[in-house]
C-alpha positions, -999 to 999 in steps of 0.1 A, spaced: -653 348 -56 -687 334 -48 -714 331 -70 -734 361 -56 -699 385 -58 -697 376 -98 -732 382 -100 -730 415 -88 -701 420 -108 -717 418 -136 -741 436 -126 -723 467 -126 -707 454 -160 -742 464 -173 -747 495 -159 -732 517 -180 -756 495 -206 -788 503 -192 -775 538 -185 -766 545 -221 -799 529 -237 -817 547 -211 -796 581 -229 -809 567 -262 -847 565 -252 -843 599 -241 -831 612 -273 -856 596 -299 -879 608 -277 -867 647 -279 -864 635 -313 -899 625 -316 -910 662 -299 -888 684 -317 -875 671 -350 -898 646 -365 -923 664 -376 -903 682 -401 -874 651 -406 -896 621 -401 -891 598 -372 -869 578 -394 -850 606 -406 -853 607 -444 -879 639 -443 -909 625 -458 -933 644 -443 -956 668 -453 -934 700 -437 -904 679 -450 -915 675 -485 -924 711 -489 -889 726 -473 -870 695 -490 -850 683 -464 -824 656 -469 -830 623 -461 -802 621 -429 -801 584 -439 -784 587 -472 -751 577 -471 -742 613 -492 -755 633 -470 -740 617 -440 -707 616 -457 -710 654 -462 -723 662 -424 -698 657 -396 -714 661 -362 -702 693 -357 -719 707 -388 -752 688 -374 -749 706 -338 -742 739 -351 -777 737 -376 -794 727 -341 -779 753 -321 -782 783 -344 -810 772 -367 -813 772 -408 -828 797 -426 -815 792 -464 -833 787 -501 -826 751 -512 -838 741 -548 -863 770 -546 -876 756 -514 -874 778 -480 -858 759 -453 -866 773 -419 -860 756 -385 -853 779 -353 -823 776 -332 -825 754 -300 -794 769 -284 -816 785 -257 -841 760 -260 -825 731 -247 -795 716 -228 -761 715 -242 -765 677 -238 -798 671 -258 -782 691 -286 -750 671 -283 -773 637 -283 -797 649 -313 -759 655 -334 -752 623 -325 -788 608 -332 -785 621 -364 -756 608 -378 -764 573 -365 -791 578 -394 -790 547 -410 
């Protein structure tokens, strides 16, 4: 094979790559619109909406022990509404807000929560 033939192969090698860190961009920035104000941009909830519901911090390794992805999609989909510690913890359901996909990629965003 010539030179140019294992450059392109390569090439496509990386697509899939670029494809998926394009995917990623997209979801920190859904993240960024519709969860960070509330969970932080970093995920551990310490903001000022955050502090006041007390989340979790999604990067402790408890909680992420505790929440399988399937949990995490079904609190985006349907929404919490629950008392926590004497602390009201609202968020609205996103089920008709967004795409199957996004919600599939903020469950996964989640628990990459480091």
């Amino acid at each position: 094979m010539k030179r140019n033939g294992w450059i392109a192969l390569a090439a496509l090698a990386l697509l899939p790559l670029a494809a998926r860190a394009e995917a990623d961009k997209k979801t920190e920035r859904l993240w960024k619109a519709k969860c960070a104000s509330c969970h932080g941009a970093d995920g551990k909830g310490q903001t000022d909406q955050g502090q006041k519901m007390g989340i979790a911090d999604y990067t402790a390794a408890s909680w992420q022990a505790s929440h399988d992805e399937a949990k995490v999609k079904a609190a985006i989909e349907s929404g919490v509404n629950r008392e926590k510690n004497g602390k009201k913890q609202e968020m609205d359901p996103f089920k008709d807000k967004l795409e199957p996909a996004q919600i599939d990629s903020l469950a996964a965003f989640v628990k990459q929560l480091k």
